[in-house]
DODRENPA-942099 format. One record per residue (C-alpha): x, y, z. Coordinates in steps of 0.2 Angstrom, whole numbers, padded with zeros to 4 digits, always signed. Layout:
<atoms>
XYZ
...
</atoms>
This chain:
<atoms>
+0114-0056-0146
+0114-0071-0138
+0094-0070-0137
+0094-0068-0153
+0105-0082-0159
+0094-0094-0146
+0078-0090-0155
+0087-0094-0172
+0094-0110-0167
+0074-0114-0160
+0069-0109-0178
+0083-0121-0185
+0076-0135-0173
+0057-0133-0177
+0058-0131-0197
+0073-0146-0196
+0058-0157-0186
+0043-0153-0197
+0056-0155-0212
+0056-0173-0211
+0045-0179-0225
+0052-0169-0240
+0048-0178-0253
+0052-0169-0269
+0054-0153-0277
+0059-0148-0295
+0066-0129-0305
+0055-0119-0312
+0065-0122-0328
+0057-0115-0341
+0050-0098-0335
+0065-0084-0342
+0056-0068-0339
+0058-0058-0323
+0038-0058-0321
+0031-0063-0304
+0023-0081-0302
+0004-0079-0298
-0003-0095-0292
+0000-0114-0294
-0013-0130-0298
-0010-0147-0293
-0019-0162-0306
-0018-0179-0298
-0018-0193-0312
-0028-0204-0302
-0025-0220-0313
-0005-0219-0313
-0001-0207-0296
+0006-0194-0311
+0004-0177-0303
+0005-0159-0318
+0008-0144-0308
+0005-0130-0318
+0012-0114-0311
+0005-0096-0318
+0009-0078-0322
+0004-0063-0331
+0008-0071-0348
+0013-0089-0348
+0007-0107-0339
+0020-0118-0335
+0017-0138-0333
+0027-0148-0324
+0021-0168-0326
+0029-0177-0308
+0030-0195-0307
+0023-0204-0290
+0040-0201-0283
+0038-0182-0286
+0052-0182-0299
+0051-0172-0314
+0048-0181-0331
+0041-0167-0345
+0039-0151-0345
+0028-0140-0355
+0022-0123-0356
+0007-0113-0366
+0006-0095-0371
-0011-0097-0374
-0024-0083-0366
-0041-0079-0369
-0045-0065-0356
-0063-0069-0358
-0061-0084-0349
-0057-0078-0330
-0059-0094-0319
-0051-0111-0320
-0066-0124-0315
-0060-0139-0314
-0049-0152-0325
-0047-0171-0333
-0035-0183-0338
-0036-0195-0354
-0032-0210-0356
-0016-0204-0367
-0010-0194-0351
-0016-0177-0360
-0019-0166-0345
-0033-0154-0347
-0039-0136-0337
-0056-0131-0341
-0062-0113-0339
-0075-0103-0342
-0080-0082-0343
-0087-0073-0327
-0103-0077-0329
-0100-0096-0331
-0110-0094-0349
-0097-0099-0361
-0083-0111-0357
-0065-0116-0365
-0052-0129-0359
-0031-0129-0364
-0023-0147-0367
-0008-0152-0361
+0000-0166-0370
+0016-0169-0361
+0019-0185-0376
+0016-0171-0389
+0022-0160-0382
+0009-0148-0385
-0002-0136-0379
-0020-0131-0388
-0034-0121-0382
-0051-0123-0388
-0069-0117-0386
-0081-0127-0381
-0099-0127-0389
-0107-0128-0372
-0125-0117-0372
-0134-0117-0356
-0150-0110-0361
-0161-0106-0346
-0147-0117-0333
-0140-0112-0320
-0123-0116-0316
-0121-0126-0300
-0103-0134-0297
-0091-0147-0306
-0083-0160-0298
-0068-0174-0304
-0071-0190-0301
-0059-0205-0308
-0051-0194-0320
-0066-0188-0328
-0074-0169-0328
-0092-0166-0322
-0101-0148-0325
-0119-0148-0314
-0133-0135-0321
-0150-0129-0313
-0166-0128-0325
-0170-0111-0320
-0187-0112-0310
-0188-0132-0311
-0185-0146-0300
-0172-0153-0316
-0154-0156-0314
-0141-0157-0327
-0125-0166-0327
-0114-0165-0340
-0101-0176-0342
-0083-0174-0355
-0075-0189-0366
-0056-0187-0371
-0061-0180-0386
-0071-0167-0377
-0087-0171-0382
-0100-0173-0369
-0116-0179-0364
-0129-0172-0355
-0141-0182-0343
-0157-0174-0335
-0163-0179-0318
-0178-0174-0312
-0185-0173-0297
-0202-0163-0302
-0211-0178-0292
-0200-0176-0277
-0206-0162-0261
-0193-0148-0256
-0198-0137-0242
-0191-0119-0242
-0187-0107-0229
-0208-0103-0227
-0209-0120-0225
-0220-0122-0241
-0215-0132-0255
-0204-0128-0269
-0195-0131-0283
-0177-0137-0283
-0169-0123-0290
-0177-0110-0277
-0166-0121-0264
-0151-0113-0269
-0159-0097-0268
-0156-0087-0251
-0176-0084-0251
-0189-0084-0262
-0192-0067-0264
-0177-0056-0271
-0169-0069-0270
-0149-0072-0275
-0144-0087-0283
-0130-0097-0271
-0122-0111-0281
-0118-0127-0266
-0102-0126-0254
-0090-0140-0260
-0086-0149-0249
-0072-0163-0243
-0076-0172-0227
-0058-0177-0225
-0051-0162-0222
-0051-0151-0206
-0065-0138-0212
-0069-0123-0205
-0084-0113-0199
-0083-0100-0218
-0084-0117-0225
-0098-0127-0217
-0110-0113-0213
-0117-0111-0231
-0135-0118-0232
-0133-0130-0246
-0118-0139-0249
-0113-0153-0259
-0102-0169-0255
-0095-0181-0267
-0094-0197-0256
-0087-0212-0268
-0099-0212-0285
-0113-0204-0277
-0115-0183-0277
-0125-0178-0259
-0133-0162-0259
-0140-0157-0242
-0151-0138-0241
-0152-0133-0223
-0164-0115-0228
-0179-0123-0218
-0173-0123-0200
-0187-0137-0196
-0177-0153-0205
-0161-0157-0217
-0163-0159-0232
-0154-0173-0244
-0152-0179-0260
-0140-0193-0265
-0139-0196-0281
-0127-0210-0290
-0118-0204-0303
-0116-0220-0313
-0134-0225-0313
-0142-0208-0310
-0153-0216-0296
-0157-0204-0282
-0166-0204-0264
-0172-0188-0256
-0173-0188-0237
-0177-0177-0221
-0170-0178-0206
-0178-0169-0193
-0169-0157-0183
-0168-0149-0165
-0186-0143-0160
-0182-0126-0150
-0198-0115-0144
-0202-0102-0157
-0191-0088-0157
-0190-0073-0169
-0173-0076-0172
-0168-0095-0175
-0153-0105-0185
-0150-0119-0191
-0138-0131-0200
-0130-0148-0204
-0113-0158-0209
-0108-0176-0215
-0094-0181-0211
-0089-0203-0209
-0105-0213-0203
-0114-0198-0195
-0127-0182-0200
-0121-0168-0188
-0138-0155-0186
-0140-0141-0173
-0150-0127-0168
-0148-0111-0160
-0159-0095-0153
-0153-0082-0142
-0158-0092-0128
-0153-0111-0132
-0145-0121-0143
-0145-0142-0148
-0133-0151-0154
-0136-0169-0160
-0127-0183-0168
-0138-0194-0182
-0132-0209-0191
-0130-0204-0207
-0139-0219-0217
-0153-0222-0205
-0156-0203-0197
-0155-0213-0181
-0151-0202-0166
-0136-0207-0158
-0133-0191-0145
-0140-0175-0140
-0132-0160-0131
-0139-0144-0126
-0136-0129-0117
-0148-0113-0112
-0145-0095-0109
-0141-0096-0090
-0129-0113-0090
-0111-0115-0093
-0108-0126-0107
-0100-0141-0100
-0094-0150-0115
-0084-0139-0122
-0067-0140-0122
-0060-0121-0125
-0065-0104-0120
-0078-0095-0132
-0065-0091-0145
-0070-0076-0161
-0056-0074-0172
-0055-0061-0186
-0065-0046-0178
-0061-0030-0186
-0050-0021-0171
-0047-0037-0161
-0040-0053-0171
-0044-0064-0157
-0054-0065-0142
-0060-0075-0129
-0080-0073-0120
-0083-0078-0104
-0103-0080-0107
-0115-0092-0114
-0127-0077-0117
-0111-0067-0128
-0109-0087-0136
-0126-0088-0142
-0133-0070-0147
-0117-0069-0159
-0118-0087-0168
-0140-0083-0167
-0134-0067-0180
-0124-0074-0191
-0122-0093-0200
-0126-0106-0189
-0109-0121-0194
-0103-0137-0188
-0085-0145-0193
-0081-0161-0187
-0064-0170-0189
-0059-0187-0182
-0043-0187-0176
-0036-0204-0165
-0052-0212-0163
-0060-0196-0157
-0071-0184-0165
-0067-0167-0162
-0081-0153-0168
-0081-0136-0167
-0099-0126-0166
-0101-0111-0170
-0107-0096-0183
-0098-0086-0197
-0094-0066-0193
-0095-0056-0206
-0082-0042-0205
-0075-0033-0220
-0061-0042-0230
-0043-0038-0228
-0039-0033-0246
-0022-0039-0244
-0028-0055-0243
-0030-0064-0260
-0047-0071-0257
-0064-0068-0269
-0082-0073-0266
-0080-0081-0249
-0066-0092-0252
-0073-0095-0268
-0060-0088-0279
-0042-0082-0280
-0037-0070-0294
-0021-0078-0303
-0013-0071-0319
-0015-0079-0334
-0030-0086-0332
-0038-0074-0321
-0045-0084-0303
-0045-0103-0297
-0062-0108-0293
-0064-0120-0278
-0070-0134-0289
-0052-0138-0295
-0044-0139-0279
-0055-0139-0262
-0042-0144-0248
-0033-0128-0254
-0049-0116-0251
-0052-0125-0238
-0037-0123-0229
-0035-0105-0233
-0053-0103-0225
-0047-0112-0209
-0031-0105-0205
-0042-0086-0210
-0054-0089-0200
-0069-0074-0196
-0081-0084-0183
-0087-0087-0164
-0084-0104-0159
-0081-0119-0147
-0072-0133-0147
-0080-0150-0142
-0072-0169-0140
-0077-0182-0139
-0073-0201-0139
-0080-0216-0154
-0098-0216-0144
-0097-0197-0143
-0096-0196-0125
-0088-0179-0118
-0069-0180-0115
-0058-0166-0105
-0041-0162-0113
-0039-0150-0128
-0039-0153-0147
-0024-0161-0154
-0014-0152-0168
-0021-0158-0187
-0016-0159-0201
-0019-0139-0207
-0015-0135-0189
+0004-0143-0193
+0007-0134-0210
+0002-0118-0205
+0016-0123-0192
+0029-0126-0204
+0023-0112-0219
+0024-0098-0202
+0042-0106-0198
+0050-0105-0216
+0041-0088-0220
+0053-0083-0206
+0068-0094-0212
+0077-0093-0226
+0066-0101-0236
+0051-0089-0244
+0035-0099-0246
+0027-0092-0261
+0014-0097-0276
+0008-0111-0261
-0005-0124-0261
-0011-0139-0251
-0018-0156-0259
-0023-0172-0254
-0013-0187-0262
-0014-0203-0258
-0017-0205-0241
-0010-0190-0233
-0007-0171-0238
+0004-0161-0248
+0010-0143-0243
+0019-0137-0260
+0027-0120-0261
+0039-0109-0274
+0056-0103-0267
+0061-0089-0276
+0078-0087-0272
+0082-0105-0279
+0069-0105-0291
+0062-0121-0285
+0044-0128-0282
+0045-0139-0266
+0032-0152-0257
+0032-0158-0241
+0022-0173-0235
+0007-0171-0217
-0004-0182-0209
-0012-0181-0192
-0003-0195-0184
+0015-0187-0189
</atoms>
């Protein structure tokens, strides 16, 4: 008994400790029926601070509009469905503070979108007359406020952005790059579409990983071959299917100008398995290479291609910068392990999806190396199309678009890879000592610590506002939605 009561009080003390930054919550006021929430969505007004947290079930969407003080200040719900539309892509906010959810079918072939006008007090849903002949659809992105829906002309080197007014009218520009080299897999020139294919022959189509730097990503997340960064106004797309260079197109959203690079990667001898990969994260182009028997690692400057450091290790060393054992988490009959051998280290990241993730934390970076396992899903988990979706019930999923830093935080605290940590200083010189805790590592902390309170952390997501991280949840019992403010240095 006394055991017992000690490990409550050091429950008490720990969720009392990270409960220190509580900086709003609000009741979930107007949901009546007994049916179960599904999921929630954060929109960040980023003119005003405003935040609409919509929170969903089988039949209704709630919207609760939050001033910058995270106090309630309308309420609005919509009993609007259309079941054909199954993902929410992404959002806007108008200059009239309407708040509004786009959406579109399975297929991303037709598209919709529900406004919420807090002032009206409305809801509407509409369609929208959006016809992608012969596009494919690639990703949307946010940026001040306003919605952006990317497309692919099918077996061309032309990109297509459209972009929404208030009135939901939109404007479609067409960038091509028909003059531009890409190099595919074969190393033999291609078109930009066949870039987001996994070959050329047979091929699946892969839409980009989205991808926020700021945030502690993990290896599910960084090992995808193309990927797509949103880095002020400008959109980056880096392809990583040759294993000979990088790939990277920056385009400016405002002026639709756009520069096409390759940076050179590793040179490994020729080996009948090889991979390869890149991340951008700050000032610096992470690449690295890997065979069964060697891999590199090297730091660019990002802007230049510069090379700025270079570690490798063979088949036979110890690897002596890392800082951790050879960690795979999320094996099938064994959740976490630790290798002893370099040989284990490189034959299991050499089979699978070659990642870097880099996060600066203090002045010093701290990356992890490493390759995605592929295991079978655990169905209990509420996870789609590697980390690409989660099934809510109105709508039907959330697409990653409308709210990486939540994806990518399931991803990281879910993890299925082999790995090792790495640290080092501003000039990326090794350091010994272990990884300090970030900012996922500390609310997986305090969601694990008020699962096991009184508190029940359902209907959860995570967000960037500002300059730090919001963990919101729902209590059930008190029929509350709640947030709690993170950062690294806390």
């Amino acid at each position: 008994m006394i055991q017992k009561l000690f490990i409550l009080v050091v429950l008490f003390s720990s969720i009392v400790t990270y409960s220190q930054d509580r900086i709003g919550s609000f009741e979930n006021s107007l949901k009546t029926s007994q049916t179960f929430l599904r999921g929630s969505v954060p929109i960040v007004n980023n003119q005003n601070g405003d935040i609409s947290m919509f929170l969903f079930d089988s039949q209704k969407v709630y919207g609760y509009l939050l001033n910058n003080k995270f106090e309630k200040i309308a309420e609005l719900n919509s009993d609007n469905r259309r079941r054909k539309y199954k993902a929410l892509i992404g959002s806007s906010v108008s200059k009239d503070n309407t708040y509004r959810l786009f959406m579109s079918n399975e297929k991303y072939t037709k598209f919709g979108y529900v406004d919420f006008s807090y002032d009206k007090k409305e809801s509407v849903f509409k369609e929208l007359d959006l016809k992608l002949e012969d596009e494919k659809y690639l990703e949307t992105i946010t940026l001040d406020n306003k919605f952006y829906l990317m497309t692919i002309t099918k077996n061309t080197s032309k990109l297509n952005i459209y972009s929404f007014n208030d009135d939901a009218s939109c404007k479609k520009d067409v960038v091509d790059f028909s003059n531009e080299m890409f190099i595919n897999k074969e190393r033999k020139k291609t078109v930009l579409y066949k870039m987001f294919l996994d070959s050329d022959v047979m091929a699946t189509f892969m839409s980009p990983k989205k991808i926020e730097e700021t945030n502690p990503n993990s290896i599910e997340v960084t090992s995808e071959k193309s990927k797509l960064y949103l880095r002020g106004n400008q959109l980056v797309f880096t392809f990583d299917n040759n294993k000979e260079y990088t790939q990277i197109i920056s385009l400016d959203l405002v002026t639709l100008n756009f520069k096409l690079r390759q940076i050179e990667k590793p040179f490994v001898p020729k080996s009948t398995k090889k991979q390869a990969n890149s991340y951008i994260s700050g000032d610096n182009l992470y690449t690295m290479v890997s065979t069964s028997e060697k891999f590199i690692f090297r730091v660019h400057e990002y802007m230049s291609g510069e090379l700025k450091k270079e570690y490798s290790t063979t088949v036979n060393d110890t690897i002596s910068f890392k800082n951790s054992p050879i960690i795979q988490e999320g094996g099938m009959y064994d959740s976490y392990r630790e290798m002893e051998k370099t040989r284990k280290y490189l034959r299991k990241i050499t089979s699978g999806d070659l990642g870097i993730a880099a996060y600066k934390i203090n002045g010093n970076h701290q990356i992890i190396l490493g390759g995605k396992k592929e295991v079978k899903s655990n169905p209990g988990m509420m996870m789609m199309g590697g980390f690409g979706m989660i099934p809510i019930g109105t709508i039907g999923a959330i697409s990653v678009s409308i709210n990486p830093t939540f994806f990518a935080f399931n991803s990281y605290v879910n993890t299925k890879s082999t790995y090792i940590e790495c640290l080092f200083d501003e000039d990326f010189n090794h350091l010994e000592g272990e990884f300090e805790n970030n900012v996922f590592d500390k609310i997986k902390i305090y969601k694990d610590l008020i699962n096991k309170s009184t508190e029940v952390s359902k209907i959860d997501t995570v967000f960037k506002y500002d300059d730090y991280f919001v963990f919101g949840f729902y209590n059930s019992r008190s029929k509350t939605y709640n947030f709690r403010k993170f950062t690294d240095q806390q």
